[in-house]
N, C-alpha and C positions, 0 to 999 in steps of 0.2 A: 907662125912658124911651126917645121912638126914637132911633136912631142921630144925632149931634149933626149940627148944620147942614155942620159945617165937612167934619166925617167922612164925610155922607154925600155931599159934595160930590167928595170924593178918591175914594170909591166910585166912585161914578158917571162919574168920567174913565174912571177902570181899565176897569168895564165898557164902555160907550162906544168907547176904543180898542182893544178886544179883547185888552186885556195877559190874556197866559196866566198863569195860577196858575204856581209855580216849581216845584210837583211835577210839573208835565206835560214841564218843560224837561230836558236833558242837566244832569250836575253842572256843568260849564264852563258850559255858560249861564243857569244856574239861579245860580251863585257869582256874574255877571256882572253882572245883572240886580238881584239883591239889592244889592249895592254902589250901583250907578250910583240904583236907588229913596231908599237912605237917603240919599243926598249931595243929593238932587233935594228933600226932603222936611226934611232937616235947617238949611237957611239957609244963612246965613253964619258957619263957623265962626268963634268968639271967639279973638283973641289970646293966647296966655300968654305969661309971660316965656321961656320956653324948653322947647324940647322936644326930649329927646334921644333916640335908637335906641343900644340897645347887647342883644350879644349873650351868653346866659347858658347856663348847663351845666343840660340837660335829660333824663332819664330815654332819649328818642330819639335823642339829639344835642341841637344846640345851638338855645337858640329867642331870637325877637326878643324882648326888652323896651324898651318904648316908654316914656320918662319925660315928665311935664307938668309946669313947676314954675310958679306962681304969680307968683315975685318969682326974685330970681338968687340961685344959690347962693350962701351963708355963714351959714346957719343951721341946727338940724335941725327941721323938719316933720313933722305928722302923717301920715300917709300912706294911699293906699285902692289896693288893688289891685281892677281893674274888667274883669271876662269880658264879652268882647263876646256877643251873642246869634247867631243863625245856626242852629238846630237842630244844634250839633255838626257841622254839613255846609258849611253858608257860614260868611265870614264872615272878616275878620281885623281886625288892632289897627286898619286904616282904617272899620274899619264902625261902631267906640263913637268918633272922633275927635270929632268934635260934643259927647258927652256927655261925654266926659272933659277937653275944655276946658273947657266950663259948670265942671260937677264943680269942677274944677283950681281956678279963681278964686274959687266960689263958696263953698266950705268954705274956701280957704287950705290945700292940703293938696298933696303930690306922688300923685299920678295916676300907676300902673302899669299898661300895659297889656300884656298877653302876647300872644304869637302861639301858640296853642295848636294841637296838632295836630287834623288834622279825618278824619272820619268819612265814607265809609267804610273810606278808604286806611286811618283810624289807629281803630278801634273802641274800645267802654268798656275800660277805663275810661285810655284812651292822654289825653283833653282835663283827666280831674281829677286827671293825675298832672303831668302839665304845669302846673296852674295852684298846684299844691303846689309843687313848683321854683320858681318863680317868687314862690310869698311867702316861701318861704326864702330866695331869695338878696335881698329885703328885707329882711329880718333881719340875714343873715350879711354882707351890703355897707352896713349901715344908716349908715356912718362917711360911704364914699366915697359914696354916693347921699343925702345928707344928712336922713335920715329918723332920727325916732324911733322903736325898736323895738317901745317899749311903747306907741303909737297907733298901729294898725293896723287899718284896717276892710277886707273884701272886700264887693263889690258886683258885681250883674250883672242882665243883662235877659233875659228869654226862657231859651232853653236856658245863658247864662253865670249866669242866677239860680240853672236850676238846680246848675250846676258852683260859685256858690258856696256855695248851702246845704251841696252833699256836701262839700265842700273843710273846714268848718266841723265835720261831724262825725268826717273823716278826721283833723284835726288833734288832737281831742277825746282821738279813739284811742292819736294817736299821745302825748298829752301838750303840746300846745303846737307851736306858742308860741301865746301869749294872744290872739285878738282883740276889740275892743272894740266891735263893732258888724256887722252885715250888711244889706246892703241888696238885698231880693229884688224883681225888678221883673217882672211877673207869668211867675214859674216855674213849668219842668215839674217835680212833686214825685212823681209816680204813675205810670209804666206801667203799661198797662191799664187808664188807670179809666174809670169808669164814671157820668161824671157828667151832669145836665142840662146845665151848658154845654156840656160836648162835645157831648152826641146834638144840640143847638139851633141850634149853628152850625154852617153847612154852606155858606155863600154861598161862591163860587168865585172872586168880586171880593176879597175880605178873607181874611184866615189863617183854616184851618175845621178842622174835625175830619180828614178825607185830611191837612191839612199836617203834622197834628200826626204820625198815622200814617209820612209818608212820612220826617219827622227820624227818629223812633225805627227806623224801618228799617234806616237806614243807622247808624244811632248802636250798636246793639247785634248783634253779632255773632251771639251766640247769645238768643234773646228770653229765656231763663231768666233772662239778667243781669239784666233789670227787676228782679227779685224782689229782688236788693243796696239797702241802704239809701243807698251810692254813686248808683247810680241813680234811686231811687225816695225819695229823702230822708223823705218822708209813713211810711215803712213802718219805718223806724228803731224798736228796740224802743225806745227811749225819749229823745227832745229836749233833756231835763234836763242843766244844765251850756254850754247852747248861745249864743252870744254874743247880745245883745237883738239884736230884729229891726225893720227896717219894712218891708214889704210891700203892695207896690201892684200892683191888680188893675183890668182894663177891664171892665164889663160887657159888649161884643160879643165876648167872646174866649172861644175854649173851654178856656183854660188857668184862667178865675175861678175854678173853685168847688174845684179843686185847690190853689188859691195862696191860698185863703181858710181852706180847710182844714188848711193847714199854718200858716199863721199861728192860727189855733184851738189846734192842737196844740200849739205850742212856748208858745204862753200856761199851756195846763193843765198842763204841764210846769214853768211856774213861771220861764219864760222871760219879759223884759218884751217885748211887742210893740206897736208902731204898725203898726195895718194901714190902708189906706186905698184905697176902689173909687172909681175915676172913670168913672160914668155918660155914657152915649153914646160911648164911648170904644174904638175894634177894640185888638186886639192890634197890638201896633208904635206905640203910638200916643206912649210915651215919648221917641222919636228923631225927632219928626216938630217940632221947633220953630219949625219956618220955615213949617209949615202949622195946626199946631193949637194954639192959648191952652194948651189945658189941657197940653200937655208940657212948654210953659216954665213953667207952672203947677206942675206934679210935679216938675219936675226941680229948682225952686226948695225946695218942700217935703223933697223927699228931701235934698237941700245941708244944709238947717236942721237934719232930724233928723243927718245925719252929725256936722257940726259941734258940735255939743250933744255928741257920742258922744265925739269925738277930741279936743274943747279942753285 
């Protein structure tokens, strides 16, 4: 279908104003730009009962963890730890704050958010070793941060989808600990691929094939690293064992037909999946609540299937 009324109206600003694509910009103003877009795009964030900043022991040093809690401590809750998106390169716990308030209220669940190190400063695989810190010390602090150990979902959008699918199959490796759900929200699963949506989208007003190019750039050091199942989750010899998934893909994104394909994968794997495409829909279109129905849409859906997962 064509690009949705609403979507192509946010289009058509961008173009119009001459906003430059964020690969054309410096890091500092490309990180800038990205922030001040989703805040402009995402509303008015929701209220939670509390939300806290505290600082946790990381593989590089020490990183921020951000807590959302629904109601006021004195219970323990299910919990989601949620990668913000950014291509590995923008982005920090301010960038998912919208979504993990929704999230936060909307399951009943404590909201974790990490400050992951970014790319290029910190290359692969420095962000999915970071976001494994981080659901460990939910585990290993599950008393003082009042969470249940054994309801634990990771969730992410864009490049944090992809850091959680890898997160999922690193923890697999490693043994645990257990999660009960993931929620991918249209991830990168493939360096290098080679799909219709990428060659199809190219518009310079919306995320296109260059953006997708210019994250992995910075994301991998050495391009061999794509070929890691860390990186390229789709190439994993085998998805089997992987926590159910749901998976949401845009039709105007050159990220669909990879994030569709994985969700394919971890089904024939024997893995349970809800996948679900929302038609007319760019990439980013998740964090845009205050502009587009259909993300308070999805992000309602994606809440339901969590919920269901963590109850």
């Amino acid at each position: 279908m064509p690009l949705h009324p609403q979507a192509e109206a946010l289009r058509a600003r961008r173009a119009s104003s001459g906003t430059p694509p964020l690969y054309t910009l410096t890091l500092a103003e490309a990180r800038a730009a990205d922030l001040a877009d989703i805040r402009a795009a995402a509303g008015t964030p929701e209220p939670v009962a509390a939300v806290e900043e505290h600082r946790v022991p990381g593989p590089g040093g020490e990183l921020a963890l951000r807590l959302y809690r629904p109601e006021p401590p004195g219970r323990r809750l299910p919990a989601l730890l949620y990668l913000f998106g950014g291509g590995w390169t923008l982005g920090s716990p301010d960038t998912s704050d919208a979504i993990c308030r929704r999230l936060t209220n909307a399951v009943g669940c404590v909201t974790a958010s990490v400050g992951y190190r970014l790319a290029p400063e910190h290359p692969f695989p420095a962000a999915l070793h970071d976001s494994r810190a981080a659901l460990l010390q939910l585990v290993e602090r599950a008393e003082e941060f009042g969470v249940d150990p054994d309801r634990i979902a990771v969730a992410g959008d864009s490049a944090g989808g992809n850091l959680a699918a890898a997160l999922t199959l690193l923890l697999r490796a490693e043994g645990g600990p257990a999660l009960r759900h993931q929620l991918l929200v249209y991830p990168n699963t493939d360096h290098g691929a080679d799909t219709p949506s990428l060659r199809d989208h190219d518009d310079p007003a919306l995320f296109n094939r260059r953006s997708v190019d210019w994250y992995w750039g910075h994301y991998l050091a050495d391009r061999g690293d794509g070929a890691s199942p860390y990186a390229s989750p789709l190439r994993a010899a085998t998805l089997a064992g992987l926590p159910p998934a749901t998976v949401l893909t845009a039709e105007y994104d050159p990220l669909r037909d990879e994030g569709e394909q994985y969700a394919e994968a971890l089904r024939a794997a024997g893995v349970p999946v809800e996948l679900r495409r929302y038609p007319g829909m760019p990439h980013g279109f998740f964090a845009m609540t205050g502009t587009l129905d259909d993300a308070a849409e999805a992000q309602a859906f994606a809440a339901g299937c969590l919920r269901e997962a963590l109850r």
